[in-house]
C-alpha positions in Angstrom: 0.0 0.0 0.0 1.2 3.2 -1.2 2.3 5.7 1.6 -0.7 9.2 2.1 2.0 11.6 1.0 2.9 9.8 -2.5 -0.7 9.1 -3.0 -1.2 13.4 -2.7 1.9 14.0 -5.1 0.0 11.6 -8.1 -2.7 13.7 -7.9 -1.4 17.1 -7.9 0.9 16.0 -10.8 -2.7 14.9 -12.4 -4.2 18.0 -12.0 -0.9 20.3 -13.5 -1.0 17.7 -16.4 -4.9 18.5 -17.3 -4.5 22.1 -16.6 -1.4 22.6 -19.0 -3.0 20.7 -21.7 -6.3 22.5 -21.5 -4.5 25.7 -21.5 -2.8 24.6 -25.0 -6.0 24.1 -26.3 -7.6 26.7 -25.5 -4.3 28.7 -27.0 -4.8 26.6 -30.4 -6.6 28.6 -33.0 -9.7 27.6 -35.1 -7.4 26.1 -38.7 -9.5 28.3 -41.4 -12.0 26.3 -44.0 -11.3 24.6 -46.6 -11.1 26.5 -50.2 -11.7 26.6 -53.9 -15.3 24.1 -53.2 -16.6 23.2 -56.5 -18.6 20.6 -58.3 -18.5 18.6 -61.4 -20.3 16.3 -63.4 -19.5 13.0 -63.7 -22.6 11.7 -65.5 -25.8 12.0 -65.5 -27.4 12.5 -61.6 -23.5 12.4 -60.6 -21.8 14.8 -59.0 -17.9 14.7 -57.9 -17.4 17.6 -55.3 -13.9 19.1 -54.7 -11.6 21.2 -52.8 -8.2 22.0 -51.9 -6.6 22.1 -48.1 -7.0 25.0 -46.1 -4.4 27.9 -45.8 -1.9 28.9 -43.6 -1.8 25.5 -41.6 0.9 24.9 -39.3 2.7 22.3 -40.8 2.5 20.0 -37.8 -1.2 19.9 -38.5 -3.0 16.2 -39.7 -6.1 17.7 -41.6 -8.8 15.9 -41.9 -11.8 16.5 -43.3 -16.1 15.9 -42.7 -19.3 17.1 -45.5 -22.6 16.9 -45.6 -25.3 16.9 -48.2 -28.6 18.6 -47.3 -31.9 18.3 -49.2 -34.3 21.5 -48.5 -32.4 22.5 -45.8 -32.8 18.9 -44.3 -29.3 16.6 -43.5 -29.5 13.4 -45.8 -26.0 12.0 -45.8 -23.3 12.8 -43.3 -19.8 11.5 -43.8 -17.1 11.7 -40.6 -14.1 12.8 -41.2 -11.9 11.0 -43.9 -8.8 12.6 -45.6 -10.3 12.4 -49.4 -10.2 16.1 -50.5 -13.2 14.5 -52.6 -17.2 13.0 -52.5 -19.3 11.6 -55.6 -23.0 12.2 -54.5 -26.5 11.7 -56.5 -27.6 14.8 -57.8 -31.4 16.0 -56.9 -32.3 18.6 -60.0 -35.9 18.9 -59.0 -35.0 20.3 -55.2 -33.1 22.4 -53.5 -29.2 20.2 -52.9 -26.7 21.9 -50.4 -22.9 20.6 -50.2 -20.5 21.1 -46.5 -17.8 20.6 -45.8 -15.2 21.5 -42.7 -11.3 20.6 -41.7 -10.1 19.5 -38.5 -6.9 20.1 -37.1 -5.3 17.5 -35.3 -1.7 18.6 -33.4 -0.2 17.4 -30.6 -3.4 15.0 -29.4 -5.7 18.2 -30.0 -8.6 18.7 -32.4 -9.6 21.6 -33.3 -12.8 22.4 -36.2 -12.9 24.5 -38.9 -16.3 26.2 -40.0 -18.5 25.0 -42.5 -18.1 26.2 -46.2 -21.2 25.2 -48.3 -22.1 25.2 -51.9 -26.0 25.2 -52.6 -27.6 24.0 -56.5 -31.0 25.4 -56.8 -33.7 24.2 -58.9 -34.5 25.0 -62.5 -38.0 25.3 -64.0 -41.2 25.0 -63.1 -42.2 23.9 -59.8 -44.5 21.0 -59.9 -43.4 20.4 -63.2 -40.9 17.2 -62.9 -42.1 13.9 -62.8 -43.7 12.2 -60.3 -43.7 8.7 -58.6 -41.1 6.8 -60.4 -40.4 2.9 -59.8 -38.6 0.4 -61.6 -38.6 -3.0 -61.6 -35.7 -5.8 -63.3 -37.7 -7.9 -64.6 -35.7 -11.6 -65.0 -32.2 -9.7 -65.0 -32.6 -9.6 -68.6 -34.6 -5.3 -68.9 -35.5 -2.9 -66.4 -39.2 -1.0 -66.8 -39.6 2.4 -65.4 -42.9 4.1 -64.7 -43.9 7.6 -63.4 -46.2 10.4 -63.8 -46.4 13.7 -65.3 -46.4 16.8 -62.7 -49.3 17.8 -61.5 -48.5 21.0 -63.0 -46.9 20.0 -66.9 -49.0 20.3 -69.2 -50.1 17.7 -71.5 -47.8 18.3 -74.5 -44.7 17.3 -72.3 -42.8 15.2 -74.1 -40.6 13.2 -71.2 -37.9 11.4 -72.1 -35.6 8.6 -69.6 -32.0 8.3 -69.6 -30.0 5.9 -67.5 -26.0 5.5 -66.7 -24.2 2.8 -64.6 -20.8 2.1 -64.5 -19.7 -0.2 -67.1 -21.3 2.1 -69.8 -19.2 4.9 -71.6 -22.2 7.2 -72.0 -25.4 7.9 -70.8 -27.8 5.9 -72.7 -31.9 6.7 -74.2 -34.7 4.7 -73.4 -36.5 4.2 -76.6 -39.3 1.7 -75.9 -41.9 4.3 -74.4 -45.9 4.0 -73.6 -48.1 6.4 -72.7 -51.5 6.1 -71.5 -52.7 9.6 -70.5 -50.2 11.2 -68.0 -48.7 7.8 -67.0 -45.2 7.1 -68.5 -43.4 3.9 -69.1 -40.1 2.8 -70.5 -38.2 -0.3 -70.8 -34.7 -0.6 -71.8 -32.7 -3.7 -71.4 -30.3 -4.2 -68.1 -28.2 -7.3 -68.2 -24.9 -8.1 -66.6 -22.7 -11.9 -67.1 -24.5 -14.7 -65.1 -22.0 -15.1 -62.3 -21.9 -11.6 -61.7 -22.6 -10.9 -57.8 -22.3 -7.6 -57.1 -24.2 -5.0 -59.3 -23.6 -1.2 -59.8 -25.9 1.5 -59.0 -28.5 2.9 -61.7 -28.4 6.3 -62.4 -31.8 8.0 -63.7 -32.8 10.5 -65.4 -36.0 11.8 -66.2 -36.2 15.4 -68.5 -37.9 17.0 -71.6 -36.5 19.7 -73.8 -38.2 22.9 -72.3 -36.1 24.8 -69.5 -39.7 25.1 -68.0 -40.0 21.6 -66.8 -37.7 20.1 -63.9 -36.0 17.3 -64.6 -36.2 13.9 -62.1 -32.6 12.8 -61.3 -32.3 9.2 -58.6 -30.4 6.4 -58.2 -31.9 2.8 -57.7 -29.9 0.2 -56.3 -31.1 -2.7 -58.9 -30.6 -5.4 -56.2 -33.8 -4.3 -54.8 -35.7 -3.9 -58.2 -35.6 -7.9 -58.8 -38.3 -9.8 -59.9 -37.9 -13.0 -61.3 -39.7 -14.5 -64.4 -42.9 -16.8 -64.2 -42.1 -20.4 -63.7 -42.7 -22.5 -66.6 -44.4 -26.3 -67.6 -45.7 -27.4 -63.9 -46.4 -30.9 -64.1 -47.7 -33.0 -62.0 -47.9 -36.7 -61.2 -49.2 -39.5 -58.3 -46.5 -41.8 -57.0 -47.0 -43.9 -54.0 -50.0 -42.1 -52.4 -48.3 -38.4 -53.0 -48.0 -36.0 -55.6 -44.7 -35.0 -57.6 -44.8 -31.3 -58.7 -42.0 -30.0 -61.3 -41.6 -26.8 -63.1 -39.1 -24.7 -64.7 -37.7 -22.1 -63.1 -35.8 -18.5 -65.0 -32.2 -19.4 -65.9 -31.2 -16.3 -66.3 -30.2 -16.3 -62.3 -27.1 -17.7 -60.7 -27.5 -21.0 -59.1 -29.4 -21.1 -55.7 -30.0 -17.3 -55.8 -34.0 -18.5 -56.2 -36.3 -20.1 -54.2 -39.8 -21.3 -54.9 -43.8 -21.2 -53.0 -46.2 -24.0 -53.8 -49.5 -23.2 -53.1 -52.2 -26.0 -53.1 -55.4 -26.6 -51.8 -58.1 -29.7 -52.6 -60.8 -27.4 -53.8 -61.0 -25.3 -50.4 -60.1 -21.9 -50.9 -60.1 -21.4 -47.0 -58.0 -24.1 -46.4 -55.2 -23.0 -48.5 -51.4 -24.3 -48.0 -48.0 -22.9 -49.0 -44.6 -24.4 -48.9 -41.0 -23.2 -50.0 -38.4 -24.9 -51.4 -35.1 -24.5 -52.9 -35.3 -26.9 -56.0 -37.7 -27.0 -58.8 -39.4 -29.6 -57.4 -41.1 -31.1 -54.3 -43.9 -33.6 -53.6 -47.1 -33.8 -51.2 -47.7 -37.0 -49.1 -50.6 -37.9 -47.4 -53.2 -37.0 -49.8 -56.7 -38.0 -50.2 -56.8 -39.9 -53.0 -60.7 -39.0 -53.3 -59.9 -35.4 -53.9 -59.0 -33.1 -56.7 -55.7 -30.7 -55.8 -54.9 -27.5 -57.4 -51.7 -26.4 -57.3 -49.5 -22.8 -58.8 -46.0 -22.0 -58.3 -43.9 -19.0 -58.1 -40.6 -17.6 -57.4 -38.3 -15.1 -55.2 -35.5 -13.9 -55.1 -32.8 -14.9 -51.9 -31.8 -12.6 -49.4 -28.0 -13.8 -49.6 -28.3 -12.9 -53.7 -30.8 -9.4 -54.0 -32.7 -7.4 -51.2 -35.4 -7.3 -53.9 -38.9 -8.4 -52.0 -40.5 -8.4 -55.2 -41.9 -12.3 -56.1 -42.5 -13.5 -59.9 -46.5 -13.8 -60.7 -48.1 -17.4 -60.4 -47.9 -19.7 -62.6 -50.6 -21.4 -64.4 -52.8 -23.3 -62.1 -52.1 -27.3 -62.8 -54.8 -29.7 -61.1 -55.0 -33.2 -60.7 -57.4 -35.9 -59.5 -61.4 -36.2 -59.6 -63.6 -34.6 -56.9 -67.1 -36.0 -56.7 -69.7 -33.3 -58.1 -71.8 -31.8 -55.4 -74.0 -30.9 -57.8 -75.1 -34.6 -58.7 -75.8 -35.1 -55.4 -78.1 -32.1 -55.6 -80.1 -32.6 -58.2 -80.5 -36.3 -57.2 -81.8 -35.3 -53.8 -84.2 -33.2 -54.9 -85.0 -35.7 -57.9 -85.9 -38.9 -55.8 -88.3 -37.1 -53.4 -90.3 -35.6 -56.8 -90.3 -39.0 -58.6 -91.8 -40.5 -55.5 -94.6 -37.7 -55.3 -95.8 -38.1 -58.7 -95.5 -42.1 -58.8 -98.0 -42.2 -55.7 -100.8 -39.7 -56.7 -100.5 -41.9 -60.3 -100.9 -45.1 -58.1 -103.7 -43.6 -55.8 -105.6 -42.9 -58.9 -105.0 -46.1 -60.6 -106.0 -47.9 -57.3 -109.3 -46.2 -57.5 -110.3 -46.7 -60.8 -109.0 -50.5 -60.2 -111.4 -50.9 -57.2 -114.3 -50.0 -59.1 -113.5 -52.3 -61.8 -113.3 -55.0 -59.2 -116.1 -53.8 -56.9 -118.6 -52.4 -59.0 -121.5 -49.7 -56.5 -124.6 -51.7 -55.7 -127.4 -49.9 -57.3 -130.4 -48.5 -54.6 -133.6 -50.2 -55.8 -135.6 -46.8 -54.8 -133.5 -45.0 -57.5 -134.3 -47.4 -60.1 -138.2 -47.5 -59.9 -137.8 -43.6 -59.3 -136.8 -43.5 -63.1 -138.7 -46.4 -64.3 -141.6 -44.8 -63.3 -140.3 -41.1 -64.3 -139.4 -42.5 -68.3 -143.1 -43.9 -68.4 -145.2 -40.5 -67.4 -142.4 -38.7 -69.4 -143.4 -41.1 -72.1 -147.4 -40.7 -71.9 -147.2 -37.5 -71.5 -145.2 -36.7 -74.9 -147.5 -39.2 -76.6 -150.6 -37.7 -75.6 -148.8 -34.2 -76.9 -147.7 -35.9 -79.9 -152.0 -37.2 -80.7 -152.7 -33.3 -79.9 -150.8 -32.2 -82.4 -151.8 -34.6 -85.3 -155.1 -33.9 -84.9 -154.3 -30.7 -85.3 -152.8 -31.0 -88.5 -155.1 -33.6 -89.6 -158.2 -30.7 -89.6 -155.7 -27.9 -90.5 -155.9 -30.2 -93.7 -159.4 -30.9 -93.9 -160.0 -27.1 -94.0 -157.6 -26.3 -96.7 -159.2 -29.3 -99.2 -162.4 -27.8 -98.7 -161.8 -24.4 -99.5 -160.4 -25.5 -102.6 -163.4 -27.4 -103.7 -166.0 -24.7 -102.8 -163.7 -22.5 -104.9 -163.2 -24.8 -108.4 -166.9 -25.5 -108.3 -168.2 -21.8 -109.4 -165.2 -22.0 -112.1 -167.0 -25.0 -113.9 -170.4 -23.9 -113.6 -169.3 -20.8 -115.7 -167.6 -22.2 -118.2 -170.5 -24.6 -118.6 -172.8 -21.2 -119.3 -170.4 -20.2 -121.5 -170.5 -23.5 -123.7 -174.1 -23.7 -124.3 
């Protein structure tokens, strides 16, 4: 154990120690900003900012140096200090883009800061003029299509027109292969690198048309995010041993085990739907019901370990297999049977009735039969008796009509008897 009085010594040696080097810093002046900032352009929506070491720096001095970029006045990207008198950034034409940057001074286990010296690029054009919304998608690895919207305040005549740049190409190239449906915009141009390629450089975009009145778009897309892969192709699928064997064909335009695949199946229930992933371009489903008809589509997605795209290919082609019994049979026999028996007993029931009569006849009631004997005789008198009544009728109407006629021709005769004599 130390003694008390070389204990007190330590710490008063501490304290000059702390004191001396404060009062250096505090001595040390501010080193002055760094000069001659400027900006170039690389290529399209690229900038490479510049600038040259500060003046009058005590030689001793390890300079070092820290920017910032700032989008309307709001910090997007700050890089700690580095040594590089230089930055490439994305350029933003359609908003207000400020560049930073400051020195430090290192010297003697002190840091001292310089103040910032900014640059700011102000928009051209038209506010509300520069297209809107734009996404992009790789489809397959094979072409990239962009889409986007005209600004809600160009007019309909403008005439957009996309140009991209990665690194790889000598020049900024035109997208050609444009649609328009009203103010919606879409281009594709093809994007393609070698197959075992794994790392993939940034797009640069560029969205502009020929009048100074309209803003032009400028971004970047990271195309590992953009993936989507093609549709698989020829699902097939078979029975084997009380399971089913799907196959496909997957996009070969991907390096090897940079895919992976969802099945979805379901035996006619859309509720009771089932997904599974697999790594190969095939799998198979046990335990099925060998009474029921399965439906099965397929698609892929990118890996995580290959592309941070989230985007999956569409479904394929829905592939089914097996016989389900129609409901519908069932049905339209249930109500069927219950109708056929309805109409084949009220057929019966009347057939039963007439046969019962056949076989036992009504017994007639005497009283009714001598009611009509006796009625059909008096009906039968009676029209005879009317019948007599009316010859005799006749008979004298007849009579009467002769003897006119004979009291008439027999003055005639005497007359002509006069007449002869």
């Amino acid at each position: 154990m130390e003694p008390p009085g070389a204990l007190l010594r330590y710490r008063l040696l501490l304290a000059v120690c702390w004191v001396v080097a404060a009062g250096t810093a505090a001595g040390e002046k501010a080193p002055p900003p760094p000069s001659n900032l400027h900006y170039s352009l690389i290529q399209i929506c690229t900038l490479n900012w510049t600038w040259n070491p500060p003046e009058n720096v005590s030689s001793g001095c390890d300079l070092k140096y820290s920017s910032d970029i700032k989008i309307d006045n709001v910090t997007q990207d700050k890089r700690e200090w580095s040594k590089s008198r230089f930055r490439v950034t994305d350029m933003f034409l359609n908003r207000e883009m400020s560049f930073g940057v400051r020195s430090e001074c290192e010297y003697n286990a002190t840091s001292s800061y310089s103040k910032w010296v900014e640059t700011t690029l102000l928009p051209k054009g038209i506010p509300g003029t520069a297209a809107v919304d734009l996404s992009c998608i790789w489809h397959n690895l094979e072409y990239m299509a962009c889409t986007w919207y005209a600004g809600e305040n160009a007019s309909s005549v403008t005439n957009y027109t996309l140009f991209y740049w990665f690194d790889g190409l000598k020049n900024s190239e035109k997208c050609s292969n444009y649609s328009v449906h009203g103010r919606t915009f879409r281009c594709t141009f093809n994007l393609s690198f070698p197959k075992g390629t794994s790392t993939y450089p940034p797009i640069s975009i560029l969205v502009r048309d020929g009048s100074e009145e309209i803003r032009p778009l400028c971004t970047s897309k990271n195309p590992t995010t953009l993936v989507k892969p093609a549709t698989p192709r020829r699902v097939t699928l078979s029975k084997t041993n009380g399971e089913i064997r799907v196959e496909w064909s997957g996009p070969d335009t991907f390096p090897e085990k940079c895919l992976f695949y969802e099945v979805e199946y379901h035996n006619g229930d859309l509720h009771n739907t089932q997904t599974i992933q697999v790594e190969k371009n095939y799998t198979s489903i046990p335990s099925i019901d060998p009474n029921s008809k399965y439906i099965f589509k397929v698609r892929a997605k990118p890996k995580p370990d290959c592309y941070s795209s989230e985007l999956c290919s569409d479904w394929s082609e829905e592939k089914s297999i097996g016989e389900k019994t129609d409901s519908t049979f069932y049905f339209v026999l249930i109500i069927t049977i219950p109708l056929i028996v309805a109409v084949s007993t009220i057929i019966l029931l009347v057939y039963l009735k007439r046969l019962k009569i056949l076989i036992l006849p009504p017994i007639p009631d005497p009283r009714e039969i001598l009611k009509r004997m006796f009625g059909e005789q008096n009906e039968d008198s009676q029209s005879c008796a009317k019948d007599d009544s009316v010859n005799a009728y006749d008979r004298l109407l007849k009579e009467e009509e002769i003897h006119s006629l004979i009291l008439t021709e027999a003055p005639a005769c005497a007359i002509s008897e006069k007449e002869n004599r």
